[in-house]
N, CA, C and O atoms as a Tripos MOL2 file, in Angstrom:
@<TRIPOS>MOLECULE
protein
  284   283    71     0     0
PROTEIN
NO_CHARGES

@<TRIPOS>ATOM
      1 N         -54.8230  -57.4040   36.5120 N.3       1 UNK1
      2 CA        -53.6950  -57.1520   35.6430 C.3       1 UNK1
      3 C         -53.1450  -55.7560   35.8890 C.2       1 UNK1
      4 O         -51.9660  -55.4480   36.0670 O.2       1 UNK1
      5 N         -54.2280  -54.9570   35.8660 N.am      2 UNK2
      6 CA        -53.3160  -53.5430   36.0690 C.3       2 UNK2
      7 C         -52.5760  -53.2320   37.6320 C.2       2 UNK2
      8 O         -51.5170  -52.6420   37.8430 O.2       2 UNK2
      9 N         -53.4900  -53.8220   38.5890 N.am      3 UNK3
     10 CA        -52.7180  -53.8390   39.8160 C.3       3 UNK3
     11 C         -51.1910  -54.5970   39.8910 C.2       3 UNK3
     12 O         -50.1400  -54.3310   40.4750 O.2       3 UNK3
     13 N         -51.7190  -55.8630   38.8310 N.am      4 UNK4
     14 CA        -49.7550  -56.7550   38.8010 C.3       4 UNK4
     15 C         -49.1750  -55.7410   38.6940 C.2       4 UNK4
     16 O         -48.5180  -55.3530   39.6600 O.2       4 UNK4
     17 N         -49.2160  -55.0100   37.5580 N.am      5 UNK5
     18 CA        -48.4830  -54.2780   36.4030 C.3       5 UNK5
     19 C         -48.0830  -52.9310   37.3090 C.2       5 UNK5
     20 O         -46.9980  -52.3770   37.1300 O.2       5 UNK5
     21 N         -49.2040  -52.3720   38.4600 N.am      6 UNK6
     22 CA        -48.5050  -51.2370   38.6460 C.3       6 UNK6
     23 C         -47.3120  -51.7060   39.6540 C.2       6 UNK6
     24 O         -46.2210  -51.1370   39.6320 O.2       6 UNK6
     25 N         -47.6790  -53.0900   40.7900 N.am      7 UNK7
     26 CA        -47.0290  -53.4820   41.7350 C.3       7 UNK7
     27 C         -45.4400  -54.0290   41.1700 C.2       7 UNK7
     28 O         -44.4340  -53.8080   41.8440 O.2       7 UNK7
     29 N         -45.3930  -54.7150   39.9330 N.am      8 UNK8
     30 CA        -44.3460  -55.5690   38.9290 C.3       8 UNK8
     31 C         -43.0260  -54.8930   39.1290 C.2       8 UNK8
     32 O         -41.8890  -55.3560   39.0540 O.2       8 UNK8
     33 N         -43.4660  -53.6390   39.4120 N.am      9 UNK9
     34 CA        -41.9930  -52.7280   39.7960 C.3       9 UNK9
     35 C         -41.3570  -52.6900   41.3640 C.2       9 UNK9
     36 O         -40.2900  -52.1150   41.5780 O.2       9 UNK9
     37 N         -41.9020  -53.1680   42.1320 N.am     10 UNK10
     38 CA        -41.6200  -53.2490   43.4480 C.3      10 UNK10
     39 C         -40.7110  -54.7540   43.9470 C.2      10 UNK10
     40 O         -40.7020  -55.8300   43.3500 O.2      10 UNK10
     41 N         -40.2260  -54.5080   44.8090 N.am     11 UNK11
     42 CA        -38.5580  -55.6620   45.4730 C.3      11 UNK11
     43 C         -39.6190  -56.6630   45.0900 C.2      11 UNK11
     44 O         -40.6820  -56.2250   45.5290 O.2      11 UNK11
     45 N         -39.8060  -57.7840   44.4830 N.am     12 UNK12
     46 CA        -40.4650  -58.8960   44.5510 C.3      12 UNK12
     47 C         -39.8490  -59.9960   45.5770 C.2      12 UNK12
     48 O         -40.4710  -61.0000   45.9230 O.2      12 UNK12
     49 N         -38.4750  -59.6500   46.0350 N.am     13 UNK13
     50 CA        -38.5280  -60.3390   47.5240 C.3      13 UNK13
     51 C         -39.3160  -59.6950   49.1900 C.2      13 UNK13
     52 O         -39.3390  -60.1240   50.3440 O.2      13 UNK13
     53 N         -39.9130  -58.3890   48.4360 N.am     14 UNK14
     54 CA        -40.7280  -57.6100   49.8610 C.3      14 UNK14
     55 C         -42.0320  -57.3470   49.4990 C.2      14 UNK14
     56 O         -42.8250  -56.7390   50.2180 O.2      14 UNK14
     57 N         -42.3050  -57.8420   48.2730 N.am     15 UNK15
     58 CA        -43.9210  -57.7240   47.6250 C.3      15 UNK15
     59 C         -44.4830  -58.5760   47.2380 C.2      15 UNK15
     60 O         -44.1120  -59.0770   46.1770 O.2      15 UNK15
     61 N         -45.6640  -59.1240   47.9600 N.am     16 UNK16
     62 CA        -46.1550  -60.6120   47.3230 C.3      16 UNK16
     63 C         -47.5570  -60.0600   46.7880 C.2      16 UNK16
     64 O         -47.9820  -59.0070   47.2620 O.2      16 UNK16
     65 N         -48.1860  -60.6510   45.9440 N.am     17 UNK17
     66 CA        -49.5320  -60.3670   45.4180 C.3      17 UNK17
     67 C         -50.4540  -61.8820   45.7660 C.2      17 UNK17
     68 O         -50.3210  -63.0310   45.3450 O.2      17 UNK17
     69 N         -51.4500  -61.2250   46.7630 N.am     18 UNK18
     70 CA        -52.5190  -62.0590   47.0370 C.3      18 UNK18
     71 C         -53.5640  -62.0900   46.0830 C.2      18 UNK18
     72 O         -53.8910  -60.9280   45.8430 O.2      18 UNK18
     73 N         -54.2590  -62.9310   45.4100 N.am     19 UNK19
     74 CA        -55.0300  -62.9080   44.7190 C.3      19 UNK19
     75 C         -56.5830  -62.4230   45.3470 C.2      19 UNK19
     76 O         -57.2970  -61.6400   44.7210 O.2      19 UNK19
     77 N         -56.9660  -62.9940   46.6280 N.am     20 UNK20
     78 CA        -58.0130  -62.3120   47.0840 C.3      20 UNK20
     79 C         -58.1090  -62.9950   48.4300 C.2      20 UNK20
     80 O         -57.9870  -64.2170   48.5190 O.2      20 UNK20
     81 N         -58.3470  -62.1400   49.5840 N.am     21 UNK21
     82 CA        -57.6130  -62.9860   51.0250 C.3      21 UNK21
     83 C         -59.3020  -63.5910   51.3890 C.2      21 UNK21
     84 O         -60.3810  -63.1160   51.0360 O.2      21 UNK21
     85 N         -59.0950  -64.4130   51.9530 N.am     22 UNK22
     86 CA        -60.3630  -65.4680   52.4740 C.3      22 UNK22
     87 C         -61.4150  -65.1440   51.5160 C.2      22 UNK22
     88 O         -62.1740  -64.2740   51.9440 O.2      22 UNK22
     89 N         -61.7050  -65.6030   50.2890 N.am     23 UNK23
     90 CA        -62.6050  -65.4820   49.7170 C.3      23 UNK23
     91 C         -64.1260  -66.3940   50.0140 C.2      23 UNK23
     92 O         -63.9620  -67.5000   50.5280 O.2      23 UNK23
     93 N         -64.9740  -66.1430   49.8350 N.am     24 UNK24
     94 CA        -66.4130  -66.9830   50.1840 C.3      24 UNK24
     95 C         -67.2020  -66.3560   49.6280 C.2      24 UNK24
     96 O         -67.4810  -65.1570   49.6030 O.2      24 UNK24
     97 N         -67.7620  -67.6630   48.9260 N.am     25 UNK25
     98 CA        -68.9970  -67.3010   48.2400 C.3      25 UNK25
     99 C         -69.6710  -69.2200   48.1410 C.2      25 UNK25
    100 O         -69.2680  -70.1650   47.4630 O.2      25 UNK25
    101 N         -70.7340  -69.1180   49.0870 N.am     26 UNK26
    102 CA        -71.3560  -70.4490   49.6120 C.3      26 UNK26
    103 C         -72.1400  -70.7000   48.0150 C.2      26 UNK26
    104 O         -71.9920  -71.7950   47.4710 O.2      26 UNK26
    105 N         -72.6600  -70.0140   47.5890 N.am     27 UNK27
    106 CA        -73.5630  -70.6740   46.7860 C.3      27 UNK27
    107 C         -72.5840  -71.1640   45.3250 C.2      27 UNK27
    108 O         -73.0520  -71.9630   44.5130 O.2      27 UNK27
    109 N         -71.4800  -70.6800   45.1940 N.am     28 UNK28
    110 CA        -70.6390  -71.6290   44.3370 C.3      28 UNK28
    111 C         -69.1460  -71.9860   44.4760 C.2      28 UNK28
    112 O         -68.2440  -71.8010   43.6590 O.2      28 UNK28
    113 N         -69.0980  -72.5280   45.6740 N.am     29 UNK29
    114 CA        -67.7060  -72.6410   46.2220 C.3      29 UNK29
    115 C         -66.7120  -73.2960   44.9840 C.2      29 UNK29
    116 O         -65.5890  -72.8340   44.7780 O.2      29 UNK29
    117 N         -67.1520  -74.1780   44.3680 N.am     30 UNK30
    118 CA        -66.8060  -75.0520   43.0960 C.3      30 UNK30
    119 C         -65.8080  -74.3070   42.2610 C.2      30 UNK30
    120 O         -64.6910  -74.7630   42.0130 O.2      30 UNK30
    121 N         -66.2880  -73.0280   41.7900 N.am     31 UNK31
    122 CA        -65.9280  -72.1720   40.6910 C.3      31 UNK31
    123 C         -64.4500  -71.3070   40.9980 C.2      31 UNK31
    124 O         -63.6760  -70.7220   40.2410 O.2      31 UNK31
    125 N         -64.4610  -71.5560   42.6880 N.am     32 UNK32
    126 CA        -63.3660  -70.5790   42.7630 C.3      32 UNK32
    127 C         -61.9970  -71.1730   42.8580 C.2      32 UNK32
    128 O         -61.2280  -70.4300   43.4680 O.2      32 UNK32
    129 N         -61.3910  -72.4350   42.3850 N.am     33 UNK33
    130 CA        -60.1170  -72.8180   41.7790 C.3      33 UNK33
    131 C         -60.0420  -72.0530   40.5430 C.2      33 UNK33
    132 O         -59.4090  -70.9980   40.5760 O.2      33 UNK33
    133 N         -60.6140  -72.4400   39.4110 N.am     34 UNK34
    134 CA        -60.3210  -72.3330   38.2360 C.3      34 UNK34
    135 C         -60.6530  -70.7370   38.4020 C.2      34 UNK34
    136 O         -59.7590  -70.0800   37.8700 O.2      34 UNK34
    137 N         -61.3210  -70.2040   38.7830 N.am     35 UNK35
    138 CA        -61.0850  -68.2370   38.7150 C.3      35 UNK35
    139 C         -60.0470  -68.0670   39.5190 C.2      35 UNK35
    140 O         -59.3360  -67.1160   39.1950 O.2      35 UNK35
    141 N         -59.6250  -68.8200   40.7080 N.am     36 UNK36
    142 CA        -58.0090  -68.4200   41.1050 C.3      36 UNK36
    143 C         -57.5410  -68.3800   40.0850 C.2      36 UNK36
    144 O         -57.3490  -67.3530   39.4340 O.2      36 UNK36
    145 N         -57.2420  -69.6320   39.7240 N.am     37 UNK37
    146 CA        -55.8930  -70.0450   38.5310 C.3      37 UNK37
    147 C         -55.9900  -68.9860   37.2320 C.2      37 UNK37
    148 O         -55.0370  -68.8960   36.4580 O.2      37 UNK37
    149 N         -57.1080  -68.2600   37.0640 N.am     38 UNK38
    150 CA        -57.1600  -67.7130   35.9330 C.3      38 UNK38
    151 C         -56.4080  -66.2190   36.0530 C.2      38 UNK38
    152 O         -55.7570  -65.6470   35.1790 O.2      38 UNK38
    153 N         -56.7150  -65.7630   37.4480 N.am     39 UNK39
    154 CA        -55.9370  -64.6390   38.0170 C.3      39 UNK39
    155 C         -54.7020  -64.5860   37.9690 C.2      39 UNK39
    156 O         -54.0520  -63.5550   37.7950 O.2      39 UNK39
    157 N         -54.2570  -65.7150   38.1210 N.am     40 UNK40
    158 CA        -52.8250  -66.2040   38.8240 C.3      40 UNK40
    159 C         -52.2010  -65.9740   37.4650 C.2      40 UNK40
    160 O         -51.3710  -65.0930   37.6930 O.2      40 UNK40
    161 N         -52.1560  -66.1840   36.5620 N.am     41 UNK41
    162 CA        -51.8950  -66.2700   34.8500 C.3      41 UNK41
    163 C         -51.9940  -65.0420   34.7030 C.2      41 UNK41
    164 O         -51.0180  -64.5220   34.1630 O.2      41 UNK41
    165 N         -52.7670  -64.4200   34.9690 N.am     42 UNK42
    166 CA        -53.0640  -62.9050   34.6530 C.3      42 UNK42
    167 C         -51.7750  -62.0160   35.1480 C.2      42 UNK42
    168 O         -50.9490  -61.3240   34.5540 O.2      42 UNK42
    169 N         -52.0530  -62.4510   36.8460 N.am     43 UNK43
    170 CA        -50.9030  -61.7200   37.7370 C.3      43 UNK43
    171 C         -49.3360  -62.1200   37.4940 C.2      43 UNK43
    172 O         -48.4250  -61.3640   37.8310 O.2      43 UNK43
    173 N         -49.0800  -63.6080   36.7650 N.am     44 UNK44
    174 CA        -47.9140  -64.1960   36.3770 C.3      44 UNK44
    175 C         -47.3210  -63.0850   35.6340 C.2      44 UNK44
    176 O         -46.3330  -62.4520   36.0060 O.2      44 UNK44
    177 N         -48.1660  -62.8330   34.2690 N.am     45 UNK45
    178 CA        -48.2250  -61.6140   33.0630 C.3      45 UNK45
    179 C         -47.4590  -61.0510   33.3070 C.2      45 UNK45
    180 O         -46.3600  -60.9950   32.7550 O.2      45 UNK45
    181 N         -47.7540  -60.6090   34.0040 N.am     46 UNK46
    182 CA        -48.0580  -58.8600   34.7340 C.3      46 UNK46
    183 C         -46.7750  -58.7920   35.2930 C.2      46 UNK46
    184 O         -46.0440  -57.8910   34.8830 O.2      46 UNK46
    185 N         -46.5200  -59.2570   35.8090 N.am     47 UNK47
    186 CA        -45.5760  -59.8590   37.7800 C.3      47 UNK47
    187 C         -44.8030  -61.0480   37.8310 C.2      47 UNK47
    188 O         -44.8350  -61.7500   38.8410 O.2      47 UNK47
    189 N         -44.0380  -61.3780   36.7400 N.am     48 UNK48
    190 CA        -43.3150  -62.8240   36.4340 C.3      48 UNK48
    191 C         -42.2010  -63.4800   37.7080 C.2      48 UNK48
    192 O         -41.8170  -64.6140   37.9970 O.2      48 UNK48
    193 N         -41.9310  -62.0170   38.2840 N.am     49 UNK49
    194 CA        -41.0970  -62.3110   39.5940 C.3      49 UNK49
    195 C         -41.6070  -62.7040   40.9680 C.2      49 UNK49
    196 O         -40.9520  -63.4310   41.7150 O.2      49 UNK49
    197 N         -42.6730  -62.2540   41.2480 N.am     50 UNK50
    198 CA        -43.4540  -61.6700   42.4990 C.3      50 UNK50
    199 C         -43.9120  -63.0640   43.0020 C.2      50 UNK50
    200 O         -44.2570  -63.9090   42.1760 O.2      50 UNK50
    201 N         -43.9280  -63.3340   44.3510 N.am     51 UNK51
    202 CA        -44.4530  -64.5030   44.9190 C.3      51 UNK51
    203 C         -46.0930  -64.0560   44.7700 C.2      51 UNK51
    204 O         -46.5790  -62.9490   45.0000 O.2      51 UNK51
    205 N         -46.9220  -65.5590   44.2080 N.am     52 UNK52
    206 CA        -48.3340  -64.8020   44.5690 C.3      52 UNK52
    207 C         -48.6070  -66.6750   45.6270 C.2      52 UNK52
    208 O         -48.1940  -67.8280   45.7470 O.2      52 UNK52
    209 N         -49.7500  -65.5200   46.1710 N.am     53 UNK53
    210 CA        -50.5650  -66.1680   47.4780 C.3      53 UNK53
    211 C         -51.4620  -66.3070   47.1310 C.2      53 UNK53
    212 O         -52.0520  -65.2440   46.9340 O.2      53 UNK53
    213 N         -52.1990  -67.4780   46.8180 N.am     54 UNK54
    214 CA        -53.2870  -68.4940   46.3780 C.3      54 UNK54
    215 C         -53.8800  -68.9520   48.4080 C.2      54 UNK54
    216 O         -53.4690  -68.9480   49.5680 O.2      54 UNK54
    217 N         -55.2560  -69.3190   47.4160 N.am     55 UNK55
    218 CA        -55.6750  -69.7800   48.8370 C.3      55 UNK55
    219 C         -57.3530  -70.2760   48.6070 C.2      55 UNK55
    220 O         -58.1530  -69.9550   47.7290 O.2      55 UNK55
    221 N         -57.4920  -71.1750   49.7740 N.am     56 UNK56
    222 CA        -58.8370  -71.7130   49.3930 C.3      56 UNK56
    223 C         -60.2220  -71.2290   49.4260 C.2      56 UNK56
    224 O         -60.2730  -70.2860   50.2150 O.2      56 UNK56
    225 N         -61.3930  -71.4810   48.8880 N.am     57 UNK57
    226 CA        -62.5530  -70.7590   48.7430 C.3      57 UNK57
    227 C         -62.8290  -71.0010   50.5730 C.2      57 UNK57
    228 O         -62.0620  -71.5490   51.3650 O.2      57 UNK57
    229 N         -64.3750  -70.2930   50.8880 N.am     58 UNK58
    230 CA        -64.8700  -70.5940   52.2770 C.3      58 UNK58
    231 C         -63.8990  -69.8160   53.3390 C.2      58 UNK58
    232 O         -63.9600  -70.1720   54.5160 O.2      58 UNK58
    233 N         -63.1090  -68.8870   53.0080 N.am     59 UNK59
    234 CA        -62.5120  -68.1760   54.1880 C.3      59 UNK59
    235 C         -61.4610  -68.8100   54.2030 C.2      59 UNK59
    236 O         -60.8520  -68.4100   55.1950 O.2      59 UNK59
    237 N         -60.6470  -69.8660   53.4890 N.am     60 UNK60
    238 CA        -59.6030  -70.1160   53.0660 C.3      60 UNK60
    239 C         -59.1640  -71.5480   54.2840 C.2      60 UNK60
    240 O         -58.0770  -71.6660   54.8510 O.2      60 UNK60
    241 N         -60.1240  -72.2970   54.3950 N.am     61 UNK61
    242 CA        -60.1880  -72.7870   55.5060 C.3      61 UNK61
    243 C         -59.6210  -74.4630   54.8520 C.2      61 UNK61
    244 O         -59.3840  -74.5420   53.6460 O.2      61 UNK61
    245 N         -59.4760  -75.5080   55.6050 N.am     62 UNK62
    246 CA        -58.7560  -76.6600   55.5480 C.3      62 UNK62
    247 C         -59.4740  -77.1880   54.0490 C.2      62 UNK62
    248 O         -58.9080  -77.1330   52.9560 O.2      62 UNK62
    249 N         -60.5870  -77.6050   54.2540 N.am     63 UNK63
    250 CA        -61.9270  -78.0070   52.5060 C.3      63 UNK63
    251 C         -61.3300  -77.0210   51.6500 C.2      63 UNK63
    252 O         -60.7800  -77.5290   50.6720 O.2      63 UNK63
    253 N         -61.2640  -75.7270   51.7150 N.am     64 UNK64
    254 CA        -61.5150  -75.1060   50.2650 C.3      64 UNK64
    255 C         -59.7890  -75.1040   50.0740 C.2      64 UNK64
    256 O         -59.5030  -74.6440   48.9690 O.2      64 UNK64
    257 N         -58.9450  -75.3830   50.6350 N.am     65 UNK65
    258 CA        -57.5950  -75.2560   50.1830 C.3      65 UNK65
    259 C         -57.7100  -76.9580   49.8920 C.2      65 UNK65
    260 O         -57.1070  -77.0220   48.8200 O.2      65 UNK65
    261 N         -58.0300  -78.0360   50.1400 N.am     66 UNK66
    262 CA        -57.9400  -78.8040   49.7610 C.3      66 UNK66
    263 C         -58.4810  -79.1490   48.2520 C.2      66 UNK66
    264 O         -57.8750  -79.9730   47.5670 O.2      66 UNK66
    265 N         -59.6170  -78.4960   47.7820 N.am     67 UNK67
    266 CA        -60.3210  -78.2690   46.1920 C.3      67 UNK67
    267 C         -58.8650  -77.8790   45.6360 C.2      67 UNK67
    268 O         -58.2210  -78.5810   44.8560 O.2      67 UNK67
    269 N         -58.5090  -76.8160   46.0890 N.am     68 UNK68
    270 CA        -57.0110  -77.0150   44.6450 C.3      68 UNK68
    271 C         -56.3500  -77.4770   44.2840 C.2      68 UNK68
    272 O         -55.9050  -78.4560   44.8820 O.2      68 UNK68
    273 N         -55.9150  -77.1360   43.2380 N.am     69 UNK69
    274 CA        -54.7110  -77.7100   42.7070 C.3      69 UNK69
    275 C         -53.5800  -76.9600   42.8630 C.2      69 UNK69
    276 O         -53.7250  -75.7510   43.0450 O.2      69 UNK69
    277 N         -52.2790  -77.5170   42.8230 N.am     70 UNK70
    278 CA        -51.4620  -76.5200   43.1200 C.3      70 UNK70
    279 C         -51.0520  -75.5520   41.6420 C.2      70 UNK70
    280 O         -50.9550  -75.9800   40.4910 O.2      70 UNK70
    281 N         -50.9010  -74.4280   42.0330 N.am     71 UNK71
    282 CA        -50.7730  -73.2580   40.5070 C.3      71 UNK71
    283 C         -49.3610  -73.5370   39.7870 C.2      71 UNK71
    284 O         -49.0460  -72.9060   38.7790 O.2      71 UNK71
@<TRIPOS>BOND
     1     1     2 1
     2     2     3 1
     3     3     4 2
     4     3     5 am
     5     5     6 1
     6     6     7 1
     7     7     8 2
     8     7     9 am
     9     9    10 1
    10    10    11 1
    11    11    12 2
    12    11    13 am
    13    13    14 1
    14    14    15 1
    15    15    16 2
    16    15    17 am
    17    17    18 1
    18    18    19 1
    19    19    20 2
    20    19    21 am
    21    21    22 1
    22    22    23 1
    23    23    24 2
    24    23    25 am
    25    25    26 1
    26    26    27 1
    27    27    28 2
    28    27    29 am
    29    29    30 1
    30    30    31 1
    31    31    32 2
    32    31    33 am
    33    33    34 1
    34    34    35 1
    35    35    36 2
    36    35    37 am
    37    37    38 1
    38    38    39 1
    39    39    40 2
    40    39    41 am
    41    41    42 1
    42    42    43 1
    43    43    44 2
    44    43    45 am
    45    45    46 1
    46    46    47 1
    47    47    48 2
    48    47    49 am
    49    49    50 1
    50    50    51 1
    51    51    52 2
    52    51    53 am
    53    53    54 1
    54    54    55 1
    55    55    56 2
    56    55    57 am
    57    57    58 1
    58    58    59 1
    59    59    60 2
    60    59    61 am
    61    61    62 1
    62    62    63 1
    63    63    64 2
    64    63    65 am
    65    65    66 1
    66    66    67 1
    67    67    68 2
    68    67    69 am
    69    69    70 1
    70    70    71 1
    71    71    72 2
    72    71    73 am
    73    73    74 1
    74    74    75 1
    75    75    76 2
    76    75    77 am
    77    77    78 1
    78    78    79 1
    79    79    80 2
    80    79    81 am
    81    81    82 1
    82    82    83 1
    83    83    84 2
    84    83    85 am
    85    85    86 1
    86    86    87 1
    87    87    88 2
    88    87    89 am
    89    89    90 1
    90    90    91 1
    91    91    92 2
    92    91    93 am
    93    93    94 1
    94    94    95 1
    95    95    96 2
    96    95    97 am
    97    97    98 1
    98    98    99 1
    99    99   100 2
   100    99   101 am
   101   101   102 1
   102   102   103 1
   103   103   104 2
   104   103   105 am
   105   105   106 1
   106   106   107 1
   107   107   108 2
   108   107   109 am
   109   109   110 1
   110   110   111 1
   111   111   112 2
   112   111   113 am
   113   113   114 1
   114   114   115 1
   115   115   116 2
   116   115   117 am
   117   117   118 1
   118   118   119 1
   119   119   120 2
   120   119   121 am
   121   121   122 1
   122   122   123 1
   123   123   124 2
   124   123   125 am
   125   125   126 1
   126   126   127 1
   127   127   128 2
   128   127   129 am
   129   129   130 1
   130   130   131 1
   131   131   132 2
   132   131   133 am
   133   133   134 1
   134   134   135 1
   135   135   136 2
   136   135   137 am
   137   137   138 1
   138   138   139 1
   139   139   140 2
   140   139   141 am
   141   141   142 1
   142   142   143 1
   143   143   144 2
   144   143   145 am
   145   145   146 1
   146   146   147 1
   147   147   148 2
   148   147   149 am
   149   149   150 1
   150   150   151 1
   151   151   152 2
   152   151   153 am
   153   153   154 1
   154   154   155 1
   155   155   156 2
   156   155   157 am
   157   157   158 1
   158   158   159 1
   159   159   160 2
   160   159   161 am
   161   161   162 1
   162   162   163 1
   163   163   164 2
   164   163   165 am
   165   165   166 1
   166   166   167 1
   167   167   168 2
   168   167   169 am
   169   169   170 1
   170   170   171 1
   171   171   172 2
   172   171   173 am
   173   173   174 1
   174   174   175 1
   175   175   176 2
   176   175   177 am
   177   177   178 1
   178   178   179 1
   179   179   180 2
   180   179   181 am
   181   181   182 1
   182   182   183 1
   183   183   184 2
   184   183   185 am
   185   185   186 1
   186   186   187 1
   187   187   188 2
   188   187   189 am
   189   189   190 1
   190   190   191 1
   191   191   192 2
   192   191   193 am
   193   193   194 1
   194   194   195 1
   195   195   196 2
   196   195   197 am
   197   197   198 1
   198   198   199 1
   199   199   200 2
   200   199   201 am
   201   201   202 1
   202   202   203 1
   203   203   204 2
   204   203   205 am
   205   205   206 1
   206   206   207 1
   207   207   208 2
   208   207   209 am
   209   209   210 1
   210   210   211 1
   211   211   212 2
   212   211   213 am
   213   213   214 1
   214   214   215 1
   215   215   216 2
   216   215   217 am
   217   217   218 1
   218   218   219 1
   219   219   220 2
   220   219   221 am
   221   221   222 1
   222   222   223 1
   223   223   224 2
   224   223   225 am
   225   225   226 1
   226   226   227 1
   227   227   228 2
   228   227   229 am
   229   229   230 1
   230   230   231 1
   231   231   232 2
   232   231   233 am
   233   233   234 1
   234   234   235 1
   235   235   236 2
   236   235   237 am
   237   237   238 1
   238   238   239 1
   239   239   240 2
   240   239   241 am
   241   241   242 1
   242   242   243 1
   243   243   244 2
   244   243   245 am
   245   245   246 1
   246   246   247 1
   247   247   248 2
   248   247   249 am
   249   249   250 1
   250   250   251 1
   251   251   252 2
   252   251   253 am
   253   253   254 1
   254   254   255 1
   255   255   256 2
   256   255   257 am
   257   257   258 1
   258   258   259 1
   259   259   260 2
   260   259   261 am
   261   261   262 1
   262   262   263 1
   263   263   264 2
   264   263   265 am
   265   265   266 1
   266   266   267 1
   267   267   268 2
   268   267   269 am
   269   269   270 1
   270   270   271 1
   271   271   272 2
   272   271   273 am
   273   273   274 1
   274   274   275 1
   275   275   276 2
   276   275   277 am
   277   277   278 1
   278   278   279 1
   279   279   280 2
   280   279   281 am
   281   281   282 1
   282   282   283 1
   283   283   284 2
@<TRIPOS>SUBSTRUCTURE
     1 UNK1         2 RESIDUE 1 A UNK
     2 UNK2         6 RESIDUE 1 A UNK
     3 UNK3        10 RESIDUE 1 A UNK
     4 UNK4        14 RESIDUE 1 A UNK
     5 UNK5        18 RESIDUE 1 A UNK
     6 UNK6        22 RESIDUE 1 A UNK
     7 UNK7        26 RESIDUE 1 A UNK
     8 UNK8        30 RESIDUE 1 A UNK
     9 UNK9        34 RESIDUE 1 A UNK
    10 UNK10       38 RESIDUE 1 A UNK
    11 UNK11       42 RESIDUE 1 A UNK
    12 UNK12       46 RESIDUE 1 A UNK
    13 UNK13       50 RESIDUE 1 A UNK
    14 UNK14       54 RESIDUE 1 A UNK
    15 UNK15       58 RESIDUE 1 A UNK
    16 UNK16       62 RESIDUE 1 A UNK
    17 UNK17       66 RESIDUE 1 A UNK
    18 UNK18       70 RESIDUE 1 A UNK
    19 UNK19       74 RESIDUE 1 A UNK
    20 UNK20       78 RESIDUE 1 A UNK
    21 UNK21       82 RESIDUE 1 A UNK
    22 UNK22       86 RESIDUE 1 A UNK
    23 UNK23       90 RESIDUE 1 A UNK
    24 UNK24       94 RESIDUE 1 A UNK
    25 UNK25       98 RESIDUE 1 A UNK
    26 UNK26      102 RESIDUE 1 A UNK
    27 UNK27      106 RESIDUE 1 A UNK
    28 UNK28      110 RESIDUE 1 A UNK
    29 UNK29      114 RESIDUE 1 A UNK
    30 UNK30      118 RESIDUE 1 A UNK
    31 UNK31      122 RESIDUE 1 A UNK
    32 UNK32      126 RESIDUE 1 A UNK
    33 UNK33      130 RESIDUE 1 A UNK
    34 UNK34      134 RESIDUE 1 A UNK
    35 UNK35      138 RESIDUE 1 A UNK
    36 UNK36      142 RESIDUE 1 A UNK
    37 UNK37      146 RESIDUE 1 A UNK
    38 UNK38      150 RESIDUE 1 A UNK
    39 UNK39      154 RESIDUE 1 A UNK
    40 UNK40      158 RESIDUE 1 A UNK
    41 UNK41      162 RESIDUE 1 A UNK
    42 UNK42      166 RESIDUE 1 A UNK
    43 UNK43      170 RESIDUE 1 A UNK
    44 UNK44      174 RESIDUE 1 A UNK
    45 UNK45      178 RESIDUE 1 A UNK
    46 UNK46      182 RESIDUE 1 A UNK
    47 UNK47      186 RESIDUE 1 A UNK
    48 UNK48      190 RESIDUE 1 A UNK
    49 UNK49      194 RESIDUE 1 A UNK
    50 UNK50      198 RESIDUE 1 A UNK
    51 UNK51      202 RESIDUE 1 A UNK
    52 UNK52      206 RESIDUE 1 A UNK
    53 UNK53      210 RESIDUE 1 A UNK
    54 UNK54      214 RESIDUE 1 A UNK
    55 UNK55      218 RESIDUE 1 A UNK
    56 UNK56      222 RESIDUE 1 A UNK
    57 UNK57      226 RESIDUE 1 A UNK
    58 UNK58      230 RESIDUE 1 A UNK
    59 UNK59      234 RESIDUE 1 A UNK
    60 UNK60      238 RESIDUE 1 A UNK
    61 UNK61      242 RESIDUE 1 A UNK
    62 UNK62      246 RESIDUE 1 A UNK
    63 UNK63      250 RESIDUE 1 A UNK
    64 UNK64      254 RESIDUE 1 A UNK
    65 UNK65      258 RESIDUE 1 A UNK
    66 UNK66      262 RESIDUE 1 A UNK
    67 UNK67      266 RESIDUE 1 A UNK
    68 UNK68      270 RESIDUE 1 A UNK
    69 UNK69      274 RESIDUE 1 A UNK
    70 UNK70      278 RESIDUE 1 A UNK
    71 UNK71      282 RESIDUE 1 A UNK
């Protein structure tokens, strides 16, 4: 939130906010949609203009982008 909030002021057609780039964590790949999506709400807040970049657990690879849903 405070990173949206300081970024929220910048061209939101030249500033996108990634939520977290290739994330992995093997022992609970499961968990990391719904903690995207929870970010994403956070960063929405924050950053109502700003394109954000979602992406799948496992290094963001074909499986873990397929677990989501779209935000």
């Amino acid at each position: 939130t405070a990173l949206a909030t300081v970024l929220s002021s910048a061209d939101p057609e030249r500033t996108f906010l990634e939520i977290l780039n290739e994330p992995q964590d093997r022992k609970a790949p499961a968990l990391w949609p719904a903690a995207q999506a929870r970010l994403a709400a956070a960063i929405r807040a924050a950053a109502p203009h700003h394109t954000i970049i979602a992406t799948g657990d496992d290094y963001s690879n074909i499986p873990g982008l397929l677990r989501l849903k779209p935000l």
